[in-house]
C-alpha positions as a LaTeX table, in Angstrom:
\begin{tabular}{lrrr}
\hline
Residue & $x$ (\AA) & $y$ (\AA) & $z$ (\AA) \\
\hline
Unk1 & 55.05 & 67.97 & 51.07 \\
Unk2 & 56.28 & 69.69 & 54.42 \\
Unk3 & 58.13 & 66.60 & 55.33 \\
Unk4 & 59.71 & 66.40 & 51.73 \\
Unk5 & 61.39 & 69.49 & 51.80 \\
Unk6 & 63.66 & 69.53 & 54.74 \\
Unk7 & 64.50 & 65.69 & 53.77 \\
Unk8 & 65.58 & 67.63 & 50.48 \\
Unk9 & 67.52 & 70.25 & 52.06 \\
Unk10 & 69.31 & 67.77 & 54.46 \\
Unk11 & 69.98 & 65.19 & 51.16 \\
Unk12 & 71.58 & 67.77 & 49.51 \\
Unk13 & 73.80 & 69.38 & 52.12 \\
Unk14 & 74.99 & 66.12 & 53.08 \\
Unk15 & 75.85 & 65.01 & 49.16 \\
Unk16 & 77.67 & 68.42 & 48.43 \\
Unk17 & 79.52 & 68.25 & 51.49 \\
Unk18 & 80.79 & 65.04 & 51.08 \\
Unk19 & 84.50 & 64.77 & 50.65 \\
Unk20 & 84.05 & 62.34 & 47.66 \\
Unk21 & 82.55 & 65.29 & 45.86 \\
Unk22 & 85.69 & 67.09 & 46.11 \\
Unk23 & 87.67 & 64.95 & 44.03 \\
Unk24 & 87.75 & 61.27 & 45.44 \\
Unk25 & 87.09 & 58.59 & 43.17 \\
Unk26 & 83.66 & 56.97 & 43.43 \\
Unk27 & 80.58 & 59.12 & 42.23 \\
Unk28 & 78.10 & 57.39 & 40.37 \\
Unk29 & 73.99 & 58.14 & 39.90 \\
Unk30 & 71.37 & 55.07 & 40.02 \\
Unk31 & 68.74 & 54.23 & 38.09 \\
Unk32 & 65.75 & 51.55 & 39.65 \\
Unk33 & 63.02 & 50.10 & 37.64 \\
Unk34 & 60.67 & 46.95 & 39.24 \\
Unk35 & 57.74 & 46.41 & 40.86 \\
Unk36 & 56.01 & 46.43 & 44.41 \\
Unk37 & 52.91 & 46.32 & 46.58 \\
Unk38 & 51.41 & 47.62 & 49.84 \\
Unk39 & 52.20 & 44.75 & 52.28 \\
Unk40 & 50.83 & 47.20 & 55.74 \\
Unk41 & 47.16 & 47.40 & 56.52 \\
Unk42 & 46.82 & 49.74 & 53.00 \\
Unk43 & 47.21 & 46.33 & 51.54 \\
Unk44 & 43.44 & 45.57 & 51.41 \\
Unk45 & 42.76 & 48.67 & 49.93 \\
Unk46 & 45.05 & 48.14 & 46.94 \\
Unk47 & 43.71 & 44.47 & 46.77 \\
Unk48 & 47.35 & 43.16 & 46.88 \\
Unk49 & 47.93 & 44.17 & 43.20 \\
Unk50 & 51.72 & 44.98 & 42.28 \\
Unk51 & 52.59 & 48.64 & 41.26 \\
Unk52 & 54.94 & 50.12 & 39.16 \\
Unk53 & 58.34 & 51.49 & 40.93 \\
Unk54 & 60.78 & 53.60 & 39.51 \\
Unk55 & 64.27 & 55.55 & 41.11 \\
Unk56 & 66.89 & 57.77 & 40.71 \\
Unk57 & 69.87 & 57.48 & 43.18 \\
Unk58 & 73.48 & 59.24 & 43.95 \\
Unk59 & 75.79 & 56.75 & 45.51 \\
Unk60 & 79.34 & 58.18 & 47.09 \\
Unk61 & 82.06 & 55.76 & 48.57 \\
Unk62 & 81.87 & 56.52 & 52.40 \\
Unk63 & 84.70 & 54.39 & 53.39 \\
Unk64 & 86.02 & 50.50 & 52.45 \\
Unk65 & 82.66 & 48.43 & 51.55 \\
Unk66 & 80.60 & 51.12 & 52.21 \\
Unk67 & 78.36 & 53.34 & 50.21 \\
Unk68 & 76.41 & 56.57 & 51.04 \\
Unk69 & 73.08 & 56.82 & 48.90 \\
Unk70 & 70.88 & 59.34 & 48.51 \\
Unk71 & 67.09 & 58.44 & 46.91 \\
Unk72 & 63.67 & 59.67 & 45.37 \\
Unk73 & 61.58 & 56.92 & 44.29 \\
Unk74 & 58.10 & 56.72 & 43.12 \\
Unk75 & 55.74 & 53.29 & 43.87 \\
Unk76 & 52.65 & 53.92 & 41.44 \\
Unk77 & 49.36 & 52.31 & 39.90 \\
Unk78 & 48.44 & 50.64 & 43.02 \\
Unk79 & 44.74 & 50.03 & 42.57 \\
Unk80 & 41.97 & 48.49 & 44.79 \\
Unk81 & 38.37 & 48.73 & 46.46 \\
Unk82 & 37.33 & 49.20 & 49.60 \\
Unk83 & 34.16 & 50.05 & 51.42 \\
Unk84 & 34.61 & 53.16 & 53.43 \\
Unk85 & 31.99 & 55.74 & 55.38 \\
Unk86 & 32.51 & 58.62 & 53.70 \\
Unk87 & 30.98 & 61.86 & 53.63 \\
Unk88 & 27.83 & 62.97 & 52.65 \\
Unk89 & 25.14 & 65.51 & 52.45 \\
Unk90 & 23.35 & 64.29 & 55.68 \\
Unk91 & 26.28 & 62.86 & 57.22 \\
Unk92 & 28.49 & 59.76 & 56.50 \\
Unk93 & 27.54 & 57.56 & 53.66 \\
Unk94 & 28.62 & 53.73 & 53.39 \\
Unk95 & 30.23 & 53.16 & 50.09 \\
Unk96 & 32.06 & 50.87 & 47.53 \\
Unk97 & 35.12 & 53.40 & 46.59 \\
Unk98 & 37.43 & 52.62 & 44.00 \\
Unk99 & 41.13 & 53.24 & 44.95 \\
Unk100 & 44.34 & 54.38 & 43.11 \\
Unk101 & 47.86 & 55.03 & 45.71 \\
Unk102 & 50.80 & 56.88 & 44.94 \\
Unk103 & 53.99 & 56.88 & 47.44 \\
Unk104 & 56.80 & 59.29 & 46.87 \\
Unk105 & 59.86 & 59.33 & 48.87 \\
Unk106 & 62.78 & 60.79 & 49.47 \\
Unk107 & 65.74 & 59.69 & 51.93 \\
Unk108 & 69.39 & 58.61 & 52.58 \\
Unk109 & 70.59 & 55.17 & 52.82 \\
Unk110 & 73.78 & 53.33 & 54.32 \\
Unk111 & 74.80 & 50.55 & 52.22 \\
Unk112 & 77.52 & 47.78 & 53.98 \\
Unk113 & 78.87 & 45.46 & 50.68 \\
Unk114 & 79.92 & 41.95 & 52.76 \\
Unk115 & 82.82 & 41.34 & 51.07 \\
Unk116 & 84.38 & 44.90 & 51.08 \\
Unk117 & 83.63 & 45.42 & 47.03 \\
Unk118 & 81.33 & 48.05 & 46.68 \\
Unk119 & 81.42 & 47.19 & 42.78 \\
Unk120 & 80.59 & 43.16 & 43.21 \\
Unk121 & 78.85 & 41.12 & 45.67 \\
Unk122 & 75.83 & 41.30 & 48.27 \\
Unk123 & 75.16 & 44.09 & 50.14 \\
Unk124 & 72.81 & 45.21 & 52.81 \\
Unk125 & 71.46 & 48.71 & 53.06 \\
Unk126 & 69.26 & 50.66 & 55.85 \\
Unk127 & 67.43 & 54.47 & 55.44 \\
Unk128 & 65.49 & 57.05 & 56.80 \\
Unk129 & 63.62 & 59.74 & 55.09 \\
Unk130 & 60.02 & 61.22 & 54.35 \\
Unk131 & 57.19 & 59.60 & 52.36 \\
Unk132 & 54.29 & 61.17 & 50.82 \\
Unk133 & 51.12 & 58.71 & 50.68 \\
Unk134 & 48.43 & 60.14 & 48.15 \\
Unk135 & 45.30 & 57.94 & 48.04 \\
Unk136 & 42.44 & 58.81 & 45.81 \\
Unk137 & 39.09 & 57.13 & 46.48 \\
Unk138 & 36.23 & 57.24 & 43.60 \\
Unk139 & 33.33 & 56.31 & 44.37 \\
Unk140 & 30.46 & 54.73 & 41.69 \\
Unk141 & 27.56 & 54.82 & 43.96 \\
Unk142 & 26.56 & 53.39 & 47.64 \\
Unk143 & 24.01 & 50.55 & 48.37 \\
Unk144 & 21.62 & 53.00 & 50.33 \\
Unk145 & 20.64 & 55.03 & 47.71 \\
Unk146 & 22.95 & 55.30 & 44.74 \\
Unk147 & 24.42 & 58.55 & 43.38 \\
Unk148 & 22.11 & 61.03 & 45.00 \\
Unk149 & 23.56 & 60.04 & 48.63 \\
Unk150 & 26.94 & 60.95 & 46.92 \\
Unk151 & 27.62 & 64.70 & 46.88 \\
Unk152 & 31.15 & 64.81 & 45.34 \\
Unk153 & 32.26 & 64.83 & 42.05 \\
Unk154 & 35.39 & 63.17 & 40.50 \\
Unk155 & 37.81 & 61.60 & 42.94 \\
Unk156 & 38.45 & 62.72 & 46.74 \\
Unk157 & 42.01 & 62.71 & 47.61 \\
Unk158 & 44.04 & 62.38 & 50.73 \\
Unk159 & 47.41 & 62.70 & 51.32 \\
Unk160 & 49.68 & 61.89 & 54.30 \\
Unk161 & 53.79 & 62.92 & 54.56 \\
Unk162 & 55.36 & 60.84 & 56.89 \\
Unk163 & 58.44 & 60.13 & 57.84 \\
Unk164 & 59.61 & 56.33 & 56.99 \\
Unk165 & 62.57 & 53.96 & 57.88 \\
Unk166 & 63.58 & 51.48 & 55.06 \\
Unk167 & 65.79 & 48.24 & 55.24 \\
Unk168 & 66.66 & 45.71 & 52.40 \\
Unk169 & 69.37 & 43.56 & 50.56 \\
Unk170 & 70.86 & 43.66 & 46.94 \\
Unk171 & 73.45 & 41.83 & 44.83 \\
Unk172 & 75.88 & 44.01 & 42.61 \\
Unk173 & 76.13 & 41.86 & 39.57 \\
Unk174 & 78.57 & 43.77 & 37.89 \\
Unk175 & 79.92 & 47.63 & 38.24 \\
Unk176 & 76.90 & 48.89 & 36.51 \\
Unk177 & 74.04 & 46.61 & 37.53 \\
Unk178 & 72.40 & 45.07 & 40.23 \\
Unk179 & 68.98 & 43.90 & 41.91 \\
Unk180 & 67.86 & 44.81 & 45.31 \\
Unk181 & 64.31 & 44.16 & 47.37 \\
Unk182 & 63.68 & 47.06 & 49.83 \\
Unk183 & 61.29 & 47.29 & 52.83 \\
Unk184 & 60.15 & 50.49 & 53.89 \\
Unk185 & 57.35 & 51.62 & 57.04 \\
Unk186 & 56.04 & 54.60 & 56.94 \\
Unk187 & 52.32 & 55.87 & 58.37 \\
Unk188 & 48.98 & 56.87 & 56.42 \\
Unk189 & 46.70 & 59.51 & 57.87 \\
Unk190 & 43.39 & 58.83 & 56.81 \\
Unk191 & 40.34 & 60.92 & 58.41 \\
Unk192 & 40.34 & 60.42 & 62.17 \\
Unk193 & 43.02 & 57.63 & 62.28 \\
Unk194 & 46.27 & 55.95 & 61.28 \\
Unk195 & 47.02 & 53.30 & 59.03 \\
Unk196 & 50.53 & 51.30 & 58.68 \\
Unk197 & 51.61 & 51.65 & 54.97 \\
Unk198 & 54.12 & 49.23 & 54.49 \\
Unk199 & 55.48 & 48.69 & 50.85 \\
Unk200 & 58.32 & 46.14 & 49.06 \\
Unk201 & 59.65 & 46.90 & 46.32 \\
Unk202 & 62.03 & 44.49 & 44.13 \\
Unk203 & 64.12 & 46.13 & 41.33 \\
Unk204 & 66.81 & 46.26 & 38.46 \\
Unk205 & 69.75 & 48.83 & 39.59 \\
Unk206 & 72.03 & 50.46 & 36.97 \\
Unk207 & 74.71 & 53.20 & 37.32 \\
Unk208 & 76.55 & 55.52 & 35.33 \\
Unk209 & 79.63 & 57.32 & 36.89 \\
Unk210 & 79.32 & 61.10 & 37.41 \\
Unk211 & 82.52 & 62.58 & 35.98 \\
Unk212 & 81.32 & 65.75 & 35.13 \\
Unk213 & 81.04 & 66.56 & 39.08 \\
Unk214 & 84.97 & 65.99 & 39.55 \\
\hline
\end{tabular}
């Protein structure tokens, strides 16, 4: 989580010293619910199946059809199976492994409304931030021996904090809610290499103003 902390610390500095916390008028927190799947090269290790993806959000008026957003969001229940070399008593061992993702991430978006009504209408948004990638890879036995070429028990996890960059579009239905797609790019570290681990994620948006921060 080293790359999840400072993101944290710069989040929240730049929220609380935001002059729209000091009394201006538009201060609301977000709520995401949808879906979304690995799209990068982790793709074929979650078999293309969807995940679940929840968020919570901050949103400050930065200026006329513009929001500031600040974001943790969780993609989850990604599942999959891959055959990987993995390790083993005698050195690596071939196996089917059975495979579960989880991406947290935390960041800061810009969001540009089209027509100038940050409470109606499409909008188009673009972020930065850091991701944490945890894969966990269980393993039922490998075709050159079964279990006894296997040496670990449970599930053998690896996880990767990256920074990502994020781009996507929405459509404010009304004040409260809206839908939005997001793209976001990020890297895996797996072993000796990199992977790309690309995600979308499609959602419902709803928001609740924050009055108790004026």
């Amino acid at each position: 989580m080293r790359v999840l902390r400072p993101l944290a610390a710069i989040a929240l500095t730049a929220v609380l010293g935001s002059p729209r916390l000091r009394g201006e008028d538009y201060q609301h927190l977000g709520f995401q619910a949808g879906a979304g799947r690995a799209v990068g090269e982790l793709a074929d290790w979650s078999s293309g199946r969807p995940g679940l993806a929840l968020g919570l959000q901050q949103l400050i008026a930065e200026g006329e059809g513009t929001l500031f957003r600040t974001r943790l969001d969780l993609l989850t229940g990604l599942k999959g199976s891959t055959a990987q070399n993995l390790p083993g008593p005698s050195g690596p061992v071939f196996a089917e492994v059975d495979n579960t993702f989880r991406i947290v991430s935390l960041g800061i978006d810009s969001i540009y409304y089209f027509d100038g009504d940050i409470k109606h209408g499409c909008y188009a948004f673009g972020g930065v931030g850091g991701a944490s990638t945890r894969l966990g890879s269980q393993c039922p036995g490998d075709a050159s021996g079964g279990a006894a070429n296997w040496p670990l028990s449970g599930t053998l996890v690896t996880t990767s904090n990256k920074f990502y960059w994020s781009a996507g579009l929405g459509w404010q239905v009304s004040p409260r809610l809206g839908v939005e797609g997001r793209f976001l790019m990020t890297r895996f570290s797996y072993q000796t290499f990199y992977l790309q681990d690309a995600s979308v994620t499609v959602g419902v948006t709803w928001r609740v103003p924050v009055e108790f921060l004026n």
